[in-house]
C-alpha positions in Angstrom: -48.3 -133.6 91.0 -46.2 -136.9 90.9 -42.4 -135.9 89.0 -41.6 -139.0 89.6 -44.3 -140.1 86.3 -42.2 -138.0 84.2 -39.8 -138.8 81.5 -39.8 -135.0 80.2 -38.6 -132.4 81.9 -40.7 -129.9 79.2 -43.5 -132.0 79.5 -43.5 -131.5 83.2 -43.5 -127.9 82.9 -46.2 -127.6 81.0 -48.4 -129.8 83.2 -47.3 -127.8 85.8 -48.0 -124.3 84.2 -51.6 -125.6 83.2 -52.1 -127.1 87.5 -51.5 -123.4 88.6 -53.4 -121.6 85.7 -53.3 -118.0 85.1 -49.7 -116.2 85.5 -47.8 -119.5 86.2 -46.0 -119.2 82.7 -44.6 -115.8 83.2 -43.8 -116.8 87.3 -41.7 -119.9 86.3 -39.8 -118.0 83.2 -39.0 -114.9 86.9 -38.0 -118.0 88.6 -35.4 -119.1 85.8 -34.7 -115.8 84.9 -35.3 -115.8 81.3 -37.2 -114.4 79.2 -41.3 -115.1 78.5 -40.6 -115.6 75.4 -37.2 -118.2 75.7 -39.6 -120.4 78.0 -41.8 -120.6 75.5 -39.3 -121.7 72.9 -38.0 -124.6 75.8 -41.3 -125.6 75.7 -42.0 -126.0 72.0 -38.7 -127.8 72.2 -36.1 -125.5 70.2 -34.5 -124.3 73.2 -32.4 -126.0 76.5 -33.0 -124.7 79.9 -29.9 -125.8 82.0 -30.3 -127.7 85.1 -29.9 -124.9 87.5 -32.8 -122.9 85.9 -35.2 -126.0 86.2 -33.9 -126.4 89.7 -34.5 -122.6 90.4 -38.2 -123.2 89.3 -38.7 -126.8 91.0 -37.8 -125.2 94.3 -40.7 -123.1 94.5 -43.0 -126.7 94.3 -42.4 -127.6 97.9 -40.0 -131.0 97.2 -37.9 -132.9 98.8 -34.4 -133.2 97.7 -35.5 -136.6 95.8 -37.8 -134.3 93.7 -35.7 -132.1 93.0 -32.2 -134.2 91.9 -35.1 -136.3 90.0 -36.9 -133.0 88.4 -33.1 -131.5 87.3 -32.1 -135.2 86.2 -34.6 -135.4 83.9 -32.9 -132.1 82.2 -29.5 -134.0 82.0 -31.3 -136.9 80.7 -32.9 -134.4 78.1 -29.2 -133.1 77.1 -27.3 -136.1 77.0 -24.9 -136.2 74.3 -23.8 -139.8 74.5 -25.5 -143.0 74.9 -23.5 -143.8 77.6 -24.2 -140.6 79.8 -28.4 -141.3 78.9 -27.9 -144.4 80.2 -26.4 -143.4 83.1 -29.3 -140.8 84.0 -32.1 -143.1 83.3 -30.3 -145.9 85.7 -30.3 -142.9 87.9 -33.3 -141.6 87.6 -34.8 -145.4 87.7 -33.0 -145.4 91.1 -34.9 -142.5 92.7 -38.3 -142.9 91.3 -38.2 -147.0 92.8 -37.0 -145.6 96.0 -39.8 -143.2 95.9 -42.3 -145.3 95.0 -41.1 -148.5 98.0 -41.6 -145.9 100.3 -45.4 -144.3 99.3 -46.2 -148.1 99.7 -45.3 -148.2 103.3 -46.5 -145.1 104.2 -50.2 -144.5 102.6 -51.3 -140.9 102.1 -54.5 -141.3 101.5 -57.8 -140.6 103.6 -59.5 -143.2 105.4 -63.1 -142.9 106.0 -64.8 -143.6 109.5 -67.7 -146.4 108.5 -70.2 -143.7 108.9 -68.5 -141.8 106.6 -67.6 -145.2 103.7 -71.5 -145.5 104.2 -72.3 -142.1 102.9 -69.9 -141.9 100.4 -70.6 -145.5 98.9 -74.2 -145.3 99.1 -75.1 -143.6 96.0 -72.9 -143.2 92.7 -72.9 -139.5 92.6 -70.8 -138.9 95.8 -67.5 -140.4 94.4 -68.5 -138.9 90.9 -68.8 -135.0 92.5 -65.2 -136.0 94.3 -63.8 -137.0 90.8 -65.0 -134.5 88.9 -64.1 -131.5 91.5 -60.6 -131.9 90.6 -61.4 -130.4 86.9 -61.6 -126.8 86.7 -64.8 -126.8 84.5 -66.6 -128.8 86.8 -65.8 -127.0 90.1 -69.2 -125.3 90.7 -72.6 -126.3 91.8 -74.2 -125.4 88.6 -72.0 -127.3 86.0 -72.0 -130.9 88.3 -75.8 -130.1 88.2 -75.4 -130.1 84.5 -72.5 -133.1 84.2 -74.8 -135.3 86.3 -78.1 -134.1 85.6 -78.6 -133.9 89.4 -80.7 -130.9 91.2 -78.1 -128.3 92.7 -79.9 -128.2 95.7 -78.3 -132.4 95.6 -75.3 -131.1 94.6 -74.9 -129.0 97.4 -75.7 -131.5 100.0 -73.2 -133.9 98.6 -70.5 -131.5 98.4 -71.4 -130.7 102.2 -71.1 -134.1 103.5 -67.6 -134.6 101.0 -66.3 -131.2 102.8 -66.6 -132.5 106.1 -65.3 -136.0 104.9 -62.2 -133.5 103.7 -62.5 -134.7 100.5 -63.2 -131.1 99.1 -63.6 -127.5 100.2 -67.2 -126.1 99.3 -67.6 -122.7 99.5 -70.9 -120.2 97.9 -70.7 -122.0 94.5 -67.4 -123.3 94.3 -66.5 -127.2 94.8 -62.7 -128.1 94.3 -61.0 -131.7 95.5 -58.7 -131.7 97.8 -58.2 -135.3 98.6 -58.2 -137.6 96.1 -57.5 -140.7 97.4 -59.5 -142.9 100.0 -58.6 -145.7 101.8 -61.7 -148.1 102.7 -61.8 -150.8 105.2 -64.9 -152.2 104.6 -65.1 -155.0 101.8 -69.0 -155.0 101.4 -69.4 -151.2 100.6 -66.8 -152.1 98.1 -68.8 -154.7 96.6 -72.0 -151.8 96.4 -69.4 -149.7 94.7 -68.5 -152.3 92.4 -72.3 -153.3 91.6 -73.5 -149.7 91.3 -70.5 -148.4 88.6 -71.3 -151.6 86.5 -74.8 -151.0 86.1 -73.4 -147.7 85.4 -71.6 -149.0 82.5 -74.8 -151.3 81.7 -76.0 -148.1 81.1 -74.0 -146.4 78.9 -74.0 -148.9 77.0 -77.8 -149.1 76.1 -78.0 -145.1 75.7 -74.7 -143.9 74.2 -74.1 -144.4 70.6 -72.1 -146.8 69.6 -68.0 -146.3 69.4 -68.8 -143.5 72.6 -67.3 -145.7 75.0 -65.5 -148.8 75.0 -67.5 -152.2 76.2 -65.5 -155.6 76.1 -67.2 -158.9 77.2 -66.1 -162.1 76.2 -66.2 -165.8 77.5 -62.8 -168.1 77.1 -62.1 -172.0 77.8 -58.8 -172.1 78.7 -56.1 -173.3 80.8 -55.7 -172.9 84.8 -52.2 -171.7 83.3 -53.3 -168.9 81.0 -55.8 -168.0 83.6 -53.0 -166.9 85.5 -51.7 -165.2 82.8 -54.2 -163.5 81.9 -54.3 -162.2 85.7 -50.9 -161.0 85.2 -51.6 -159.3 82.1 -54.8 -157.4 83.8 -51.9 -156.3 86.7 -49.6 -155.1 84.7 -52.6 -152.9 83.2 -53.3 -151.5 85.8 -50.3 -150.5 86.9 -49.9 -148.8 83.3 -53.1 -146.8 83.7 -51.6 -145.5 86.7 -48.6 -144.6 85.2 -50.5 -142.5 82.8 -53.0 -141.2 85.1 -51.4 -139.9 87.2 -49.2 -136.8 85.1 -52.4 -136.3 83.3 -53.8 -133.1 83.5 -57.6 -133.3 84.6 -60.0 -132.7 81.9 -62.6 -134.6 82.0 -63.5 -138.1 84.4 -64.0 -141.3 82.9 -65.0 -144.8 84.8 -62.8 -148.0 84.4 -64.2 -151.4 85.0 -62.0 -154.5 84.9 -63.8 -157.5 85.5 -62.3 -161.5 85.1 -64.0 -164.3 87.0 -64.8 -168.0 86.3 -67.8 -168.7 85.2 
């Protein structure tokens, strides 16, 4: 879970009660030493916890001291009484979560594939779609991916083999859960297969779902080489948001997003 993607400290908890499921409400309300019941009230919003209870709770998550002056910030931030003091927090806050994030760009955690291993996973559409949609509880065994993706569990199982020894996931009896979501590939033609295969994914949907189901956009423009490169910007910038949103978001369901500008 990224803290840094936070702007609410209650909003935070809640996310993070609903990552570790069953028991995590009445462990974090031990760990701030309050009541059940008080936590609840924090988290409806009529009640304050104070910075050292969030930080006795964020302690537990495994972060750095960056998390943590970040995760108890966001409480002071919550509490200020002044404009001046919010200020201050969200310049400080703003401080840690750039820092953060300069650094996660020089040093990339995410799994790079061995060709032979790109060429699996890129070769059909359902690989990266059992990887996506292992991260959400309800669609962590065999039998509801077979479901999802009207696929044959014994295809299922096979997939989630190959994604296990990729160490995308761990598969074990009937239970499929990601533990890797992010993949660094090398190898700009399996991207372009990737690419090719989603969109007539999309082509698709939008032939068999009824209308307003999903969202389709196509259009063609005659415009300036200027505004092209605004609208590039703009497209950026989108991007960027999505991540922003994604990733807090607590994983319920999987959704495909296709961005596509190109002259004609």
């Amino acid at each position: 879970m990224d803290v840094y993607k936070y702007k609410d400290y209650r909003r935070l908890l809640k996310d993070r009660i609903q990552l570790e499921g069953r028991g995590a409400h009445g462990r974090m309300a031990e760990a701030a030493r309050c009541q059940s019941s008080y936590l609840s009230q924090v988290l409806s919003g009529s009640s304050q916890l104070t910075s050292e209870q969030v930080f006795a709770i964020a302690s537990k998550w495994g972060l750095d001291d960056d998390g943590l002056d970040y995760v108890t910030g966001l409480v002071q931030l919550d509490r200020s009484a002044t404009q001046e003091y919010r200020l201050h927090w969200q310049k400080k806050l703003g401080q840690i979560a750039n820092r953060k994030e300069q650094l996660s760009e020089r040093i990339t955690t995410s799994r790079t594939l061995t060709g032979e291993e790109q060429a699996k996973y890129y070769a059909t559409w359902f690989y990266p779609a059992i990887h996506t949609l292992a991260s959400i509880p309800k669609f962590r065994t065999v039998t509801s991916l077979a479901t999802r993706l009207n696929l044959t569990r014994e295809t299922i199982a096979r997939a989630a083999n190959d994604l296990a020894s990729m160490g995308l996931v761990t598969f074990e009896g009937e239970t499929i859960a990601t533990i890797e979501h992010n993949i660094h590939s090398k190898s700009s033609g399996l991207m372009v297969s990737h690419h090719n295969v989603w969109r007539n994914i999309a082509n698709q949907r939008l032939q068999d779902r009824p209308p307003g189901s999903n969202y389709h956009y196509t259009a063609l423009y005659g415009l300036s080489e200027k505004d092209v490169g605004r609208l590039k910007d703009l497209l950026a910038e989108f991007i960027r948001a999505t991540r922003e949103i994604v990733a807090p978001s607590r994983e319920e369901t999987a959704v495909c997003l296709g961005v596509d500008l190109f002259e004609i």
